[in-house]
Short mmCIF file of the C-alpha atoms (twelve columns), coordinates in Angstrom:
data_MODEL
# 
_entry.id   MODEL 
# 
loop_
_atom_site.group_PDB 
_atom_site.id 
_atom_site.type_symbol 
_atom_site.label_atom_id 
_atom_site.label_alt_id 
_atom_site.label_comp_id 
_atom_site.label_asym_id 
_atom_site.label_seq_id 
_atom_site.Cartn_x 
_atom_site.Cartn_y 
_atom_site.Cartn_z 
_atom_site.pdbx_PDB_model_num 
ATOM 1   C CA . UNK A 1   -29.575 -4.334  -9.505  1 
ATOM 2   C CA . UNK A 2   -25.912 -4.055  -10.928 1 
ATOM 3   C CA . UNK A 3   -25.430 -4.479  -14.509 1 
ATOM 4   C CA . UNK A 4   -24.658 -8.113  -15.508 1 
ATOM 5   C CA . UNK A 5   -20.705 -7.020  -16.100 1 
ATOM 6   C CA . UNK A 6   -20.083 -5.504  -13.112 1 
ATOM 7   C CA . UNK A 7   -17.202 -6.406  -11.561 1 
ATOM 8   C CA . UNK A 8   -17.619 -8.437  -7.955  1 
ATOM 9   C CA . UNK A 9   -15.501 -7.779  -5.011  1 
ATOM 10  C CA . UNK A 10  -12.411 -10.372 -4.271  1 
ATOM 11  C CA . UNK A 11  -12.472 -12.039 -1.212  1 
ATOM 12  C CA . UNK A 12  -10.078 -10.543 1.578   1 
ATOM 13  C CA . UNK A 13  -7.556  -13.268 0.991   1 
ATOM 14  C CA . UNK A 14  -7.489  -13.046 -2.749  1 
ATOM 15  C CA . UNK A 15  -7.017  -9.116  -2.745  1 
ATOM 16  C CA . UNK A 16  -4.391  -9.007  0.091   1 
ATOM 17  C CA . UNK A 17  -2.134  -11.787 -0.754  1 
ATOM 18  C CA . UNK A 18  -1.598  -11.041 -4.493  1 
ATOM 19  C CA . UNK A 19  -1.320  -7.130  -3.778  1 
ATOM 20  C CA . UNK A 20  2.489   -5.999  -4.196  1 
ATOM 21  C CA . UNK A 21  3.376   -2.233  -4.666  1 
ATOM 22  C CA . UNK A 22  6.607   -0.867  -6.236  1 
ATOM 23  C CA . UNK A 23  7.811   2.272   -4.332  1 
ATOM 24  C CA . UNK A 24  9.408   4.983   -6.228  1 
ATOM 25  C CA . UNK A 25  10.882  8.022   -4.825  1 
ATOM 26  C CA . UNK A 26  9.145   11.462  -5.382  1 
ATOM 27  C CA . UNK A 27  9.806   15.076  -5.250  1 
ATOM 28  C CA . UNK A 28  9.151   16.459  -2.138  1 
ATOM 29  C CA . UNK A 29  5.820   18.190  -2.112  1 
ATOM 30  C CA . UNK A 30  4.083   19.495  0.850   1 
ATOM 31  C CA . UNK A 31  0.407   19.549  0.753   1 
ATOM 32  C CA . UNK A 32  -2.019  22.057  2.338   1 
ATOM 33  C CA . UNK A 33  -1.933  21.737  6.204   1 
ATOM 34  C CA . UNK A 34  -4.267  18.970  7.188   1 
ATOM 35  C CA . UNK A 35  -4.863  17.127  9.936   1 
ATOM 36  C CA . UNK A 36  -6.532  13.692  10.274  1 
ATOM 37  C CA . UNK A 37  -7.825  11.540  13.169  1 
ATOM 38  C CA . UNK A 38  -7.179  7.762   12.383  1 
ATOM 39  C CA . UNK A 39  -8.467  4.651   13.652  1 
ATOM 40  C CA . UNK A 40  -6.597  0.999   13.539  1 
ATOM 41  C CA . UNK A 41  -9.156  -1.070  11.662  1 
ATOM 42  C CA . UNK A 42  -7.110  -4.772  11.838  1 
ATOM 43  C CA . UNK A 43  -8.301  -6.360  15.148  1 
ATOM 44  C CA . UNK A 44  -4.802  -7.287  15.902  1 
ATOM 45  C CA . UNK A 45  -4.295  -3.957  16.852  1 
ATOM 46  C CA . UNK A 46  -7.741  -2.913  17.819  1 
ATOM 47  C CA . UNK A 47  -6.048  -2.119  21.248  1 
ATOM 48  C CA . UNK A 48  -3.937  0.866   20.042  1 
ATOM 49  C CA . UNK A 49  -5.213  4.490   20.257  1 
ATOM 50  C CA . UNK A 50  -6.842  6.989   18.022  1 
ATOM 51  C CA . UNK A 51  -4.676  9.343   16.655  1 
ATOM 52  C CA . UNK A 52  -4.737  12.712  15.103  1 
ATOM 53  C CA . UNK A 53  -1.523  13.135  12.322  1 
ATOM 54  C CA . UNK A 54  -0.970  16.173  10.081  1 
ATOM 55  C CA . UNK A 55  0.093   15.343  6.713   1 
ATOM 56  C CA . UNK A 56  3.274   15.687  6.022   1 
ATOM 57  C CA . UNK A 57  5.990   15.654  2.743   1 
ATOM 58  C CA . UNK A 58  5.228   13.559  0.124   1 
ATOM 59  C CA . UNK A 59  7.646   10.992  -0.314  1 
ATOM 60  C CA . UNK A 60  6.824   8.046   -2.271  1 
ATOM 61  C CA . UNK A 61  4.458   6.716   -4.933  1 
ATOM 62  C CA . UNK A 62  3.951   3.028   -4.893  1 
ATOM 63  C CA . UNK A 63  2.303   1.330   -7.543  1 
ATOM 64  C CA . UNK A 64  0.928   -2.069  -7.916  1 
ATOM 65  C CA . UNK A 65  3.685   -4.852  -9.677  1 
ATOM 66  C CA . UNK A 66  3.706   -8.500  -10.333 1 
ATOM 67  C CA . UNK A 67  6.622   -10.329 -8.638  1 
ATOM 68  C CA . UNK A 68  8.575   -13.060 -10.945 1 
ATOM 69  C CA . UNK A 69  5.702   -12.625 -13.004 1 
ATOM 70  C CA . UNK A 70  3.257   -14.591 -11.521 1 
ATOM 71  C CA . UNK A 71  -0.184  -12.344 -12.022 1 
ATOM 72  C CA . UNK A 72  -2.890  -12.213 -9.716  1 
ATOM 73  C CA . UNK A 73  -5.770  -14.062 -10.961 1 
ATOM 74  C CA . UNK A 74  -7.834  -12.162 -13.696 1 
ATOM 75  C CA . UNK A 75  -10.749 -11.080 -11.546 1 
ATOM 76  C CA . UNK A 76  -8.061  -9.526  -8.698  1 
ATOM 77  C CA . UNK A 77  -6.205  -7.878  -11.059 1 
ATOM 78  C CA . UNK A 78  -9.178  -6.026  -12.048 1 
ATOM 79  C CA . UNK A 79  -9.068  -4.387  -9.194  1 
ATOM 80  C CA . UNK A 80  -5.411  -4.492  -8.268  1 
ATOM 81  C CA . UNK A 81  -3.912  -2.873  -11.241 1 
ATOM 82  C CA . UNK A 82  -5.553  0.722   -9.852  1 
ATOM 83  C CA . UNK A 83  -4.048  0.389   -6.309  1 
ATOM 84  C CA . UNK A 84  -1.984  3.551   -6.247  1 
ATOM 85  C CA . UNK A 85  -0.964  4.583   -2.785  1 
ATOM 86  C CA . UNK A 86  0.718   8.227   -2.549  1 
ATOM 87  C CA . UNK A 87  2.948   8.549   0.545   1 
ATOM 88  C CA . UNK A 88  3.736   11.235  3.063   1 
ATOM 89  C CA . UNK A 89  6.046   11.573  6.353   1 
ATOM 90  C CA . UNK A 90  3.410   11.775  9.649   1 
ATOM 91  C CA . UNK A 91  4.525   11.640  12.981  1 
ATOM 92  C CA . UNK A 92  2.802   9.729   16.063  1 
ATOM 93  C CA . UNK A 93  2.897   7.588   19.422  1 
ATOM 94  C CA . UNK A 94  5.390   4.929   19.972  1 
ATOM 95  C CA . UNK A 95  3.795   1.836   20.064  1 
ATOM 96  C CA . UNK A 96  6.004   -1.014  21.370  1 
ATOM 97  C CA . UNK A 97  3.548   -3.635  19.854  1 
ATOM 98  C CA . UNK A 98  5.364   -6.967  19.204  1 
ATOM 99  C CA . UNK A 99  3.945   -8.744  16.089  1 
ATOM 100 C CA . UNK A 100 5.078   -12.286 14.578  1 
ATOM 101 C CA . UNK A 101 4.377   -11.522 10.641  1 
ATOM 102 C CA . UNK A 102 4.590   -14.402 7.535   1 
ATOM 103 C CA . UNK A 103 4.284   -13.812 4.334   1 
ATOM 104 C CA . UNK A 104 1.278   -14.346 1.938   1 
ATOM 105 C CA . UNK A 105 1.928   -13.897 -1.441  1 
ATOM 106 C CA . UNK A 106 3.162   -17.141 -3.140  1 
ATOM 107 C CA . UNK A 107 6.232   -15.597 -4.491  1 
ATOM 108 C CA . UNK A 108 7.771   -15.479 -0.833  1 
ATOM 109 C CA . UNK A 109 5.590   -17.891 1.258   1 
ATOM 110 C CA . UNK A 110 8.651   -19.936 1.664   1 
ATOM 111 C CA . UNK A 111 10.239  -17.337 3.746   1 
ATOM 112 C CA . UNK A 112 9.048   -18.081 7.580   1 
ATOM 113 C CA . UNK A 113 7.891   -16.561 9.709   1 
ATOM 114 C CA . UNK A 114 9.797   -13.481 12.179  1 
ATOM 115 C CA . UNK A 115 8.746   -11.268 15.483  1 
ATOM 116 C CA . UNK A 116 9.411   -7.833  15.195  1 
ATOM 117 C CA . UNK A 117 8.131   -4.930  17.327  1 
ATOM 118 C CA . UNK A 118 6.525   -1.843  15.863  1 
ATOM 119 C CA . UNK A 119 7.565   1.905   16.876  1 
ATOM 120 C CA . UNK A 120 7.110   5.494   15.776  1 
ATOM 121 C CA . UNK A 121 4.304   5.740   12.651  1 
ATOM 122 C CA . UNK A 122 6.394   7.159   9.553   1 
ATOM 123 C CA . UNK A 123 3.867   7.666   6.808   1 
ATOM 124 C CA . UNK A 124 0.400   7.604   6.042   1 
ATOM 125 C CA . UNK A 125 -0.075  6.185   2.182   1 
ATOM 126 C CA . UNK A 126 -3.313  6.923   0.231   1 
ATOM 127 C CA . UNK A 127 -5.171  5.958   -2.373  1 
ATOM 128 C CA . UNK A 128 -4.462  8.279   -5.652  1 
ATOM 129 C CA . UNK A 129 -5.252  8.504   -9.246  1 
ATOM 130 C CA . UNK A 130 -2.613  8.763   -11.620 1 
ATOM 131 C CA . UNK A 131 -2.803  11.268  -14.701 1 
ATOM 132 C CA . UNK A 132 -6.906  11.300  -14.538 1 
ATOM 133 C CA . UNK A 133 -6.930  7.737   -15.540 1 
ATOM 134 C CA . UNK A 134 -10.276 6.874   -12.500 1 
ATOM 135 C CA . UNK A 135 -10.669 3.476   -12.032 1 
ATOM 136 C CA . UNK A 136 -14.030 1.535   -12.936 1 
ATOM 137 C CA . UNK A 137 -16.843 2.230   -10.448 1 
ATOM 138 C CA . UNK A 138 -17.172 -0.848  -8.673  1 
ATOM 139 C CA . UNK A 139 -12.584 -0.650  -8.443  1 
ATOM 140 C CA . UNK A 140 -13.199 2.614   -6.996  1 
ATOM 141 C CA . UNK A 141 -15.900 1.939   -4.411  1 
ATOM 142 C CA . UNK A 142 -12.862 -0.435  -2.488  1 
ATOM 143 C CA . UNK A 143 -9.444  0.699   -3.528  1 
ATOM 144 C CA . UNK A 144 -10.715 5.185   -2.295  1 
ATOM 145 C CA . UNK A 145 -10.858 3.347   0.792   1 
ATOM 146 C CA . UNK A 146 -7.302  2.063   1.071   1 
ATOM 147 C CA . UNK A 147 -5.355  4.029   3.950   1 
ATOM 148 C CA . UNK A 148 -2.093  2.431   5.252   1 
ATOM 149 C CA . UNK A 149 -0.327  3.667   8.915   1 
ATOM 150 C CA . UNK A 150 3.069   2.990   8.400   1 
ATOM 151 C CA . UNK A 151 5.586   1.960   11.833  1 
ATOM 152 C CA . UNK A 152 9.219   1.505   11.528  1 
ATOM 153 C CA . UNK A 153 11.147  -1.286  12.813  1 
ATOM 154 C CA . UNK A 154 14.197  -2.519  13.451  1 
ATOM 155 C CA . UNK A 155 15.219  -3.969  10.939  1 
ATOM 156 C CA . UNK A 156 15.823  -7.865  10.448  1 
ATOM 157 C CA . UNK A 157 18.634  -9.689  8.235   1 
ATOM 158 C CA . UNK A 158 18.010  -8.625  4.804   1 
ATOM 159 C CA . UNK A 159 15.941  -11.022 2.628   1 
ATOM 160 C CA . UNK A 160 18.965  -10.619 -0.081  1 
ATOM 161 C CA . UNK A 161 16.870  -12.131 -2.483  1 
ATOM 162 C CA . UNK A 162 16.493  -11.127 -6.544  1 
ATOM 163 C CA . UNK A 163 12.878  -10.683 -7.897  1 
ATOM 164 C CA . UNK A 164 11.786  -9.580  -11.117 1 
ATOM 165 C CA . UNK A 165 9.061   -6.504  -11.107 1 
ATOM 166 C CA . UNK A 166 6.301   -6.012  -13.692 1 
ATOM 167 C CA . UNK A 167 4.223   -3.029  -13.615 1 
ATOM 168 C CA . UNK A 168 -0.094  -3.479  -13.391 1 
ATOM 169 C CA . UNK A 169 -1.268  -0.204  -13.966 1 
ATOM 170 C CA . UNK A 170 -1.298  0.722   -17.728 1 
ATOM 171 C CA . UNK A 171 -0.399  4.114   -17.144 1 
ATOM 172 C CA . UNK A 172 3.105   2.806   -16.022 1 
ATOM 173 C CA . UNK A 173 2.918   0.070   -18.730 1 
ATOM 174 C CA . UNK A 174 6.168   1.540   -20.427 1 
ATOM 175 C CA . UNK A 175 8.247   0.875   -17.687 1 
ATOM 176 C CA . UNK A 176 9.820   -2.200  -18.226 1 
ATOM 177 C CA . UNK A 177 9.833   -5.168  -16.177 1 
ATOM 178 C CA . UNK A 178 13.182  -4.928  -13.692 1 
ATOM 179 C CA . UNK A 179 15.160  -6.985  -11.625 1 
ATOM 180 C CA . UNK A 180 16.183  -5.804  -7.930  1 
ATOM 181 C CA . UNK A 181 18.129  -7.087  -4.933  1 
ATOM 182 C CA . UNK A 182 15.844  -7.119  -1.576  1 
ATOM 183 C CA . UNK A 183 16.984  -5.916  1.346   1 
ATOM 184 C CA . UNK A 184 16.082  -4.937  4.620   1 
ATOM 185 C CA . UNK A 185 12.489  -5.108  5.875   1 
ATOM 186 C CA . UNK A 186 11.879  -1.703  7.375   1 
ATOM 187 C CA . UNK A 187 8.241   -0.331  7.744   1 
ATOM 188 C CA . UNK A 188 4.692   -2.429  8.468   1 
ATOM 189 C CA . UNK A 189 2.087   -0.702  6.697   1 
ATOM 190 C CA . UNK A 190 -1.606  -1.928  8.444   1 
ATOM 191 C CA . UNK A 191 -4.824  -0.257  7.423   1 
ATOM 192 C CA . UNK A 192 -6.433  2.552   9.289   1 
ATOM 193 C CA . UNK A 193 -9.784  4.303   9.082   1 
ATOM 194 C CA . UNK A 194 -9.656  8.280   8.365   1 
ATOM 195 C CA . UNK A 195 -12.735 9.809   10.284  1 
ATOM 196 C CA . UNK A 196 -14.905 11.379  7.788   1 
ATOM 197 C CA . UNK A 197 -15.082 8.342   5.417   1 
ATOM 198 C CA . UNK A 198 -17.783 6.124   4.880   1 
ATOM 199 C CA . UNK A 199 -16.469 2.930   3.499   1 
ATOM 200 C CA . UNK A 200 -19.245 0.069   3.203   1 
ATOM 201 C CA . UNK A 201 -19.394 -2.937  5.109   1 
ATOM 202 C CA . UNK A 202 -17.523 -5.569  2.288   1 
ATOM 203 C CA . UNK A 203 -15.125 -2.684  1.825   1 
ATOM 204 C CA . UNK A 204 -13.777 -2.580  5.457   1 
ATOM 205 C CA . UNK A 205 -13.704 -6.635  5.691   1 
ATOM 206 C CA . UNK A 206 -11.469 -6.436  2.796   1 
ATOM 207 C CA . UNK A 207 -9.146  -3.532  3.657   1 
ATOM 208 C CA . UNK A 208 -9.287  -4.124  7.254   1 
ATOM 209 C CA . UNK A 209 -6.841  -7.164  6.206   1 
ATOM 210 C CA . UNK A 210 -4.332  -5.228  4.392   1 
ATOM 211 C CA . UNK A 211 -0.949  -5.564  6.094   1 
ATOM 212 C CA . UNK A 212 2.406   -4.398  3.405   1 
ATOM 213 C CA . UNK A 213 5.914   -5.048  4.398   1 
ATOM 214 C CA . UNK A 214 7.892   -2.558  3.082   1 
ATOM 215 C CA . UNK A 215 11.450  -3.328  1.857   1 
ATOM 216 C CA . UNK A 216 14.464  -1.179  0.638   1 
ATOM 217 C CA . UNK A 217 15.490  -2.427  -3.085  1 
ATOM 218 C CA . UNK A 218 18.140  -1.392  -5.054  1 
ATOM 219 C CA . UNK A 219 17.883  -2.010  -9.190  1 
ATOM 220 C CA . UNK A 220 18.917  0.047   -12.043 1 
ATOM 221 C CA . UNK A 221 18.590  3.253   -12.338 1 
ATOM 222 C CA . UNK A 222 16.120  5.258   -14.284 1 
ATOM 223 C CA . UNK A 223 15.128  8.031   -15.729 1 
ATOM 224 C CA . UNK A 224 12.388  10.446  -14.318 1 
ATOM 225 C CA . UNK A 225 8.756   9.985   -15.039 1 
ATOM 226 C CA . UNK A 226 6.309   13.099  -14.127 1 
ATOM 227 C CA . UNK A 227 2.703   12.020  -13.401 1 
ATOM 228 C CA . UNK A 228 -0.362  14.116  -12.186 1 
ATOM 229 C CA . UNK A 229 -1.835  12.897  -9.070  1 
ATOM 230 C CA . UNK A 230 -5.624  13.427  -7.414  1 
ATOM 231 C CA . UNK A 231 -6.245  12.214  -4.327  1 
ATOM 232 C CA . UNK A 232 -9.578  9.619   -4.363  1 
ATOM 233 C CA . UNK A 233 -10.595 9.069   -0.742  1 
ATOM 234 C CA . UNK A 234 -13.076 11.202  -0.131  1 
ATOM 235 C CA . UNK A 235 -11.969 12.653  2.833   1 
ATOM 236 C CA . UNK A 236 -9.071  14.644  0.666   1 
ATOM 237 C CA . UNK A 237 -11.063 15.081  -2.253  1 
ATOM 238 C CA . UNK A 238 -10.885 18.652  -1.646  1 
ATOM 239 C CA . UNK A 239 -6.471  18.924  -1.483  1 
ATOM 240 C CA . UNK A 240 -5.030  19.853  -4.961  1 
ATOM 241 C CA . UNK A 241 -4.191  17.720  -7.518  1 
ATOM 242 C CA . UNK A 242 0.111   17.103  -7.441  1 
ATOM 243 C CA . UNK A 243 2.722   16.878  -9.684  1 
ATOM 244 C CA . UNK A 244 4.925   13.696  -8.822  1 
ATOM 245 C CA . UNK A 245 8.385   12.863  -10.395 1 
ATOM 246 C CA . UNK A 246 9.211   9.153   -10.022 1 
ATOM 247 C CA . UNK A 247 13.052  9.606   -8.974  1 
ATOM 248 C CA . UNK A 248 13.967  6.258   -8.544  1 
ATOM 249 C CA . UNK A 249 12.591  2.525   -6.849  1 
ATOM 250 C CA . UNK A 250 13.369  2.502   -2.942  1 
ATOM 251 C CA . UNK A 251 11.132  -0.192  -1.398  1 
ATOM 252 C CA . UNK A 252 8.969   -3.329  -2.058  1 
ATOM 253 C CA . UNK A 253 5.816   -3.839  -0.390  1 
ATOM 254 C CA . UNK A 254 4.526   -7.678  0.441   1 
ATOM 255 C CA . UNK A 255 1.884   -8.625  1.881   1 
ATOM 256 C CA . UNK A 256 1.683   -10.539 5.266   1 
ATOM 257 C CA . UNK A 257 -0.453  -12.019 7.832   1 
ATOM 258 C CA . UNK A 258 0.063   -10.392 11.105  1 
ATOM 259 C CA . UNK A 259 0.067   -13.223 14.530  1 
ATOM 260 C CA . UNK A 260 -1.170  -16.322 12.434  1 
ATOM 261 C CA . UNK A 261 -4.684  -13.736 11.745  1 
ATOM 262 C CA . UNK A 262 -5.436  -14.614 7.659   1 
ATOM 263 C CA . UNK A 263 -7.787  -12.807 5.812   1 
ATOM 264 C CA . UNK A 264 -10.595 -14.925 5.342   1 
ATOM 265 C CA . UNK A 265 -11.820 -16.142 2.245   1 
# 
């Protein structure tokens, strides 16, 4: 039996539509040749291949962010707040798969809905602890498995829209919150499976549901912040821990519902 404080697991819904991720630009750093075979785990896509990707440059570092500071509800935050996603260039199959995508979080659930059409994967984001701060056991047993395929599309007119940023994660808590302009939507990030993991079964109906919109930004600049990074999905437990200098925000990431499919709950 779990101790009496342990912390439950959100529903899909509540996890996916209050999770929003800053994106800052890193370094470049280039980690040990690996190669990984990845699986689509939403069933809106459940038709597109397997896929072997070596990893690539690290480019970004997105951390979780509360958006015109409306915070998740207390028992999602929990678990939000230690979503760190660290994010480097793959390359893959075209895909060609049209998608009509809304929006979930309540910030931007006025915006409708749009049809875009996924291409080329660009990155592969995954799940990373920041200066040896681990999260709780029961955070860690879902957020280790949080992997994200990212596809660029063309982009649509820009949301050109002003929203207020508040960092989660206490280990960012001095950055202050930040206004920036929205832009263009450019990437879908939709959660993939990395063969060798072993998420349970209320792990993968949570993350299977985890679709980001990524979108550029532009706010005021800032100056660098160095953080230590270790990787926490098992699978790439065994790469070396990084050094990552935030360089400056690039993109937002949103959640949304992909073809009218929301995560239940």
């Amino acid at each position: 039996m779990p101790p009496a404080t342990a912390l439950a697991l959100p529903t899909p819904r509540a996890f996916v539509s209050n999770l929003d991720l800053d994106c800052f630009k890193t370094n470049p750093y280039q980690p040990p040749a690996t190669q990984l075979t990845l699986r689509h785990l939403n069933p809106v896509l459940g038709n597109l291949p397997t896929e072997q990707v070596t990893l690539g440059v690290r480019e970004q570092l997105c951390v979780p962010v509360a958006k015109n500071n409306v915070l998740p509800p207390p028992e999602v935050l929990n678990f939000i707040r230690y979503v760190d996603l660290s994010c480097y260039r793959i390359t893959g199959i075209t895909v060609n798969q049209p998608l009509v995508i809304h929006h979930l979080n309540p910030v931007l659930q006025d915006l409708g809905r749009k049809q875009i059409t996924l291409n080329q994967p660009q990155q592969l984001c995954v799940p990373v602890a920041k200066n040896g701060v681990i999260p709780p056991a029961e955070v860690l047993s879902l957020v280790r498995h949080i992997d994200l395929k990212c596809y660029g599309f063309t982009p649509n007119p820009p949301m050109n829209r002003v929203l207020n940023l508040r960092q989660l994660n206490p280990v960012l808590g001095n950055i202050p919150p930040v206004n920036v302009q929205v832009l263009y939507a450019r990437q879908l990030c939709v959660p993939v499976f990395k063969a060798g993991d072993n998420p349970p079964a209320a792990v993968i109906n949570i993350v299977r549901w985890l679709d980001l919109e990524k979108y550029d930004v532009t706010g005021p600049a800032m100056s660098p912040i160095t953080l230590n990074l270790r990787h926490l999905n098992p699978v790439l437990g065994h790469l070396p821990g990084e050094t990552a200098t935030l360089t400056g925000r690039s993109q937002l990431a949103a959640p949304v519902a992909k073809n009218g499919n929301i995560p239940p709950g």
